[in-house]
C-alpha positions as CSV (number, residue, x, y, z in Angstrom):
1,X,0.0,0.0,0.0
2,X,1.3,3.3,-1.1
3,X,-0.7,5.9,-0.6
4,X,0.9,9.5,-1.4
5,X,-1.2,11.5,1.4
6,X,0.4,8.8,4.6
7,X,3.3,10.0,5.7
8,X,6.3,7.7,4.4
9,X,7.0,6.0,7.8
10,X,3.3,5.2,7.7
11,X,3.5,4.0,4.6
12,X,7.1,1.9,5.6
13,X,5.2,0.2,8.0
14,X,2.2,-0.5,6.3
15,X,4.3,-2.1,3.8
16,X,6.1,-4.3,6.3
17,X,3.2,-5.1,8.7
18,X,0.4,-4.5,6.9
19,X,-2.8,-2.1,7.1
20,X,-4.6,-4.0,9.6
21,X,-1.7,-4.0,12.4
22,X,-0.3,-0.3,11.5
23,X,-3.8,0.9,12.2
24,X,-3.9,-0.3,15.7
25,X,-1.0,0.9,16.1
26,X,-1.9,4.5,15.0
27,X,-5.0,3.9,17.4
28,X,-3.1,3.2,20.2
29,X,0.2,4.6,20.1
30,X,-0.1,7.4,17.7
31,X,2.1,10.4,17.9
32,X,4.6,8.7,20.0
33,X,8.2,8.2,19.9
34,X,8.5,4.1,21.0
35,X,11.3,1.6,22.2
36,X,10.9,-1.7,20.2
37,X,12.2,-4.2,22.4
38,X,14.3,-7.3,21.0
39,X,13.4,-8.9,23.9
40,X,17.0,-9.9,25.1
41,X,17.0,-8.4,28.7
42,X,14.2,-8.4,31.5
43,X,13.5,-4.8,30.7
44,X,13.3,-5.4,26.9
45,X,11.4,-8.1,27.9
46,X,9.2,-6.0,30.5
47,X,8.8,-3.6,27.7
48,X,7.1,-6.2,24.6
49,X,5.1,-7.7,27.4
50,X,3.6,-3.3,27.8
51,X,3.2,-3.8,24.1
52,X,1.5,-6.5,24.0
53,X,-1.0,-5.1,26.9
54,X,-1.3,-2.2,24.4
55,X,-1.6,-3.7,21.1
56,X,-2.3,-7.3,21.5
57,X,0.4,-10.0,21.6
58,X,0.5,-10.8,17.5
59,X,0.8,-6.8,16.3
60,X,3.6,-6.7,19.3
61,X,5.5,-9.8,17.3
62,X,5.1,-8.2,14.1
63,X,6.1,-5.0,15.4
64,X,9.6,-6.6,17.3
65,X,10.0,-8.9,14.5
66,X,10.2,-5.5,11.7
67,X,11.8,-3.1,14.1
68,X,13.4,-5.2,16.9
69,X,16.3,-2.1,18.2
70,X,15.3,1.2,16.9
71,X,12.8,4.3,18.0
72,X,10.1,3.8,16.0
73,X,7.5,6.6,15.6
74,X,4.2,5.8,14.6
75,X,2.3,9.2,13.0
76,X,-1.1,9.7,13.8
77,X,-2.2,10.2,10.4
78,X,-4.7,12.7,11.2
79,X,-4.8,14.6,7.5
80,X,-5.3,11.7,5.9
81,X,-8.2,10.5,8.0
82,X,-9.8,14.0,7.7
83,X,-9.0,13.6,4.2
84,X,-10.9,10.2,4.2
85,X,-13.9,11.5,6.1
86,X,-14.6,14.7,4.5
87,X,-14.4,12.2,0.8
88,X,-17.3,9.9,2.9
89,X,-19.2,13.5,4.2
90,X,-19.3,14.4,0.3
91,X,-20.7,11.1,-0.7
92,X,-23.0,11.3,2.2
93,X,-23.9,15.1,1.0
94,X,-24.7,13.7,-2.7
95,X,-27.0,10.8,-1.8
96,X,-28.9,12.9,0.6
97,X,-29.4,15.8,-2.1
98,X,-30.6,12.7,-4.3
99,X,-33.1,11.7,-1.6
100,X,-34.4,15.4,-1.6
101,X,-33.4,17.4,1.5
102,X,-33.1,20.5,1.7
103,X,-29.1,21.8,2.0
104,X,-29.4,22.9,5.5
105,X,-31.4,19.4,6.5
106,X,-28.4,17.7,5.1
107,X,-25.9,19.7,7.0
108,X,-27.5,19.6,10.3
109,X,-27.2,15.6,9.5
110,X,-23.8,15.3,8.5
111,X,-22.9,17.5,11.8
112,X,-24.5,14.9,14.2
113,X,-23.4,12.0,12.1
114,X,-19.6,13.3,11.7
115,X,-19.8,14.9,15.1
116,X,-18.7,18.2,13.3
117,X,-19.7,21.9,13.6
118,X,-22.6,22.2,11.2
119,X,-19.8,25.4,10.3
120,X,-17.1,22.6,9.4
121,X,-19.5,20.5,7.8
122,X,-20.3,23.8,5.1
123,X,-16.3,24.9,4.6
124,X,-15.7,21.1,3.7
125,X,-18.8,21.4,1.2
126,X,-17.5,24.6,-0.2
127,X,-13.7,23.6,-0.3
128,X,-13.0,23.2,-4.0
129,X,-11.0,20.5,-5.0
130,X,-7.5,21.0,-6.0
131,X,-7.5,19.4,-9.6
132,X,-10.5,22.0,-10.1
133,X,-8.8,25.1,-9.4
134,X,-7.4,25.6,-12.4
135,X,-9.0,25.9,-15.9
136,X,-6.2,24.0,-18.0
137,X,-3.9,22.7,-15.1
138,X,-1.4,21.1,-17.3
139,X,-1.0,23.6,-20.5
140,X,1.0,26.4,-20.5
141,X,0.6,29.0,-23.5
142,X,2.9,29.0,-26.3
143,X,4.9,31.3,-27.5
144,X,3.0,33.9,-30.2
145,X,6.2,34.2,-32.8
C-alpha cells in the first residue's frame, strides 16, 4: 500500500506489517516516539510484554519482528483520516441531495453523524478540490512568434 497522502514512515510500516496491524498501532500509540524491544533483557522483555497489553500480543510480534532495536514513531495520520472522512461526508452530502433534502437538513445531518460543527460541515462542502482550481492545469501557453 502506497498511498501518497500517509506519511512515508506510515506507509514503511504498512508495507512491512500490513494495514490491519499499522492501524492499531496508530489507534493506540499514535504520535509517540516508541522503544521496540528485542526482547533480550528483562527490561526489553518487560517492555514487549507493555506492548503487548497495548496492542495485543500478535501486532507486538510483528512490530519486534520489523523493528526489533530502533525508536520507531508511529504518526497519527490525522490529515489523511480528515481527508478520508470529509471524501465519505461528500458522498453522504450527494445521496442525501438525491433523496431530496433541503441543503441545511443535510448539513444539520452530516454535523450529528460526523460529530462536526454544522460550520465545518459547510467549509468542507465549499472547499474546491484542488485538480478543479485551475481551468487548463497542465497547458501552458505557447509562444505567439
Amino acid at each position: 500500500m502506497s498511498d501518497a497522502r500517509l506519511p512515508r514512515n506510515a506507509r514503511d510500516i504498512i508495507d512491512r506489517l500490513g494495514p490491519a496491524v499499522t492501524l492499531r498501532l496508530i489507534r493506540a500509540l499514535g504520535g509517540t516516539t516508541i522503544p521496540v524491544p528485542m526482547r533480550l533483557t528483562p527490561v526489553g522483555e518487560a517492555r514487549y510484554r507493555r506492548l503487548c497489553d497495548m496492542i495485543g500480543e500478535d501486532t507486538a510480534k510483528a512490530l519486534c519482528r520489523e523493528y526489533a532495536g530502533t525508536n520507531l514513531y508511529i504518526p497519527t495520520c490525522r490529515q489523511a483520516a480528515a481527508d478520508e472522512r470529509d471524501a465519505a461526508l461528500i458522498r453522504d452530502r450527494d445521496a442525501m441531495a438525491r433523496a431530496g433534502l433541503s441543503e441545511r437538513e443535510i448539513v444539520t445531518g452530516l454535523a450529528l453523524k460526523y460529530h462536526l460543527s454544522d460550520r465545518h460541515v459547510w467549509r468542507v462542502l465549499h472547499r474546491v478540490p484542488e485538480e478543479k482550481t485551475s481551468l487548463f492545469p497542465l497547458q501552458r501557453q505557447g509562444r505567439l512568434l
